[in-house]
N, C-alpha and C positions, 0 to 999 in steps of 0.2 A: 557191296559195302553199304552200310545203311548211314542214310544222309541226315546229318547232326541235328539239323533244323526240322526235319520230319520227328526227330526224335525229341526232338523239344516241343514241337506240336503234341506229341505224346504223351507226352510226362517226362519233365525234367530233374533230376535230381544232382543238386549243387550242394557240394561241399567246399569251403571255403575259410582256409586256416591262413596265418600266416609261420610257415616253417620253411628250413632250411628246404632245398631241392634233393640232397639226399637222405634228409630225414623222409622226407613222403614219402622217396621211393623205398626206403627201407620198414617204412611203418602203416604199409596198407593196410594194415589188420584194425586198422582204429575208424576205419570209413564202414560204415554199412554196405552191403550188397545192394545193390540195387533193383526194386522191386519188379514185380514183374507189370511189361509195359515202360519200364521207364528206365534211363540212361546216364551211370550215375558218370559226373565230371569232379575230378580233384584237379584244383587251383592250388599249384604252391608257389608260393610268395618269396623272394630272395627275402633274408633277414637285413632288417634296417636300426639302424641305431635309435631313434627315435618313434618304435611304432605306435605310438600312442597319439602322434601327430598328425597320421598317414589316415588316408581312406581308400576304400574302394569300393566301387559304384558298379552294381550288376546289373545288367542290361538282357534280359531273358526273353527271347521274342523267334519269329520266324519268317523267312521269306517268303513273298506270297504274290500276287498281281493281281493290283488293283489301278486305278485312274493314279492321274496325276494332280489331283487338284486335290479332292477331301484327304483328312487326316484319320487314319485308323489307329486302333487300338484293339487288343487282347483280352479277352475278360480273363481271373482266376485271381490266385491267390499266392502268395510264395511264401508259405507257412515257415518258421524258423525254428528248429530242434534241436537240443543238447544231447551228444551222444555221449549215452550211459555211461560212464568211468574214465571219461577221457576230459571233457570239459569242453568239448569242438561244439561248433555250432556248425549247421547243414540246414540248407535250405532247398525246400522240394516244395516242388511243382506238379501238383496231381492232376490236374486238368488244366490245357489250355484252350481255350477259348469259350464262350464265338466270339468272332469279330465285329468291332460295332466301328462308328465313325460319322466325322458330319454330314451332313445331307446336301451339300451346294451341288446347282446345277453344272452334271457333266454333256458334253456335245455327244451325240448321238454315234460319232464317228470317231471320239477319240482314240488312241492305240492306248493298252493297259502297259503298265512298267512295271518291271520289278521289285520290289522295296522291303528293307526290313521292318516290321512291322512289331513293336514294343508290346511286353506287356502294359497294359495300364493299370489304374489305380494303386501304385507303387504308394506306400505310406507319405501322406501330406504333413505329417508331424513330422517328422525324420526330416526331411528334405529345409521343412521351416528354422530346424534347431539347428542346423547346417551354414544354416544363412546368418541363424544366430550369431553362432560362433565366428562366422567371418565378417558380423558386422563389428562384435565387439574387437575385434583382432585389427579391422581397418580403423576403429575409432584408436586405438591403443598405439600404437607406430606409424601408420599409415602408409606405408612402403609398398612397392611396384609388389611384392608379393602379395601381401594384404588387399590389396586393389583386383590383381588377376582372380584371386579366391571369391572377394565378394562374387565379380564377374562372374564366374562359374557354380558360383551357388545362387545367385540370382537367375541365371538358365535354368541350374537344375531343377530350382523351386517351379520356375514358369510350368516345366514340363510337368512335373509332379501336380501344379495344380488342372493346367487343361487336362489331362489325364482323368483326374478325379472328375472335373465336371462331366466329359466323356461316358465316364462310368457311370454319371450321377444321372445321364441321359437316357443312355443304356437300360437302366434299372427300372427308370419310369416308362418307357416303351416297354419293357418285358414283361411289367406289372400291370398296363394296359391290355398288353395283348392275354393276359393270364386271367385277367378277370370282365373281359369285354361280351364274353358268353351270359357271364351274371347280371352285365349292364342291361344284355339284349332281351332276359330273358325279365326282367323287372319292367323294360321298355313296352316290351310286348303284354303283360301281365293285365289284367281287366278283369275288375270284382265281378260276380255273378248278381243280375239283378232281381233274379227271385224271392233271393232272401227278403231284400228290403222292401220291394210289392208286398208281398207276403204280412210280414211284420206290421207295416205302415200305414196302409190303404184302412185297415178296418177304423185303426187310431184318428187316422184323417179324417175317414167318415164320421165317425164318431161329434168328431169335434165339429164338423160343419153342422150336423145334426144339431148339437147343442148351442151353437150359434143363431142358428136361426130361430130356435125354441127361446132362446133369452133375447129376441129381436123382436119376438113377438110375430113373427111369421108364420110358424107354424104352431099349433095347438100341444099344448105341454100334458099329458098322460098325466091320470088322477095323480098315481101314486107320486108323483114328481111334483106338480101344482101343490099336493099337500104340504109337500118338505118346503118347496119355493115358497109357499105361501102367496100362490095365482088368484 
């Protein structure tokens, strides 16, 4: 049996409606097949009276072992599409990873754990207009609901943002490491200096020559004396 979280390391592909339970099962034919490499999942949603109020927060990632101290992350992307005649949105995952994460010192001896490990750089705008909304909703009533929501979009937001720095880290070690050949090879680079012996040397003598001939050092040639007026 092939293991869900491998299959998510693989390419995931999520669909993500809210319909009855046996509408999905009766209306598979509105989901895509699932590409090759990748594993498609339908979530169906009990119908709610109010779905307009409601969220749901996907959490796309794998389990893996790593230390117990730094925080990892997932590199990719969870692109969002409209499928054709139906009006669903599906969300896929064409590649996951690599893995990045911060750099604190681990002990030489520590045992690895096992941990799920998130995608990261989940949208920081999404996450912020979330927070929006349940800041406005706490300033408006202020009730033990409005309170618990801030709370949980004030999490979500946190994560949303270390995520993004993560990623933002991520990018600049990848861009180092991508262009550090170019760094080495400008580092190492040293103009040839034949050209400018070449070039220079006669110019130079030149002009010392004509230094000491206006210094009265050496004897200035007819034709020169005549022009100088010697």
């Amino acid at each position: 049996m092939q293991n869900p979280m491998w299959a998510a390391g693989c390419g995931v592909f999520l669909t993500l409606l809210g319909l009855s339970l046996a509408f999905a099962a009766d209306n598979m034919t509105a989901f895509p097949a699932a590409e090759a490499g990748m594993t498609r999942y339908v979530i169906a949603l009990p119908k709610q009276d109010d779905e307009a109020a409601l969220r749901v927060e996907l959490i796309v990632g794998k389990n893996v072992k790593t230390d117990a101290v730094n925080r990892y992350f997932f590199g990719g992307t969870l692109e969002v599409e409209s499928i054709p005649g139906w009006g669903f949105d599906r969300y896929v995952l064409r590649k996951l990873g690599p893995m990045a994460g911060t750099l604190m010192a681990v002990a030489p001896d520590a045992p690895q754990v096992e941990r799920f490990v998130a995608l990261g750089g989940e949208p920081l705008g999404a996450a912020l207009a979330v927070l929006g909304r349940a800041a406005e909703r706490l300033a408006g009533d202020g009730g033990d609901g409005a309170a618990l929501e801030w709370q949980d979009a004030l999490r979500l937001t946190a994560r949303r943002l270390e995520a993004a720095w993560l990623a933002l880290e991520a990018t600049v070690a990848a861009e180092r490491e991508r262009w550090a050949p170019e760094w080495d090879d400008i580092a190492a680079w040293r103009p040839a200096l034949w050209p400018v012996v070449l070039l220079w040397a006669p110019v130079a003598a030149a002009l010392v020559w004509l230094g000491l001939l206006l210094g009265g050092y050496l004897p200035a040639p007819s034709w020169l004396a005549a022009r100088l007026g010697f």
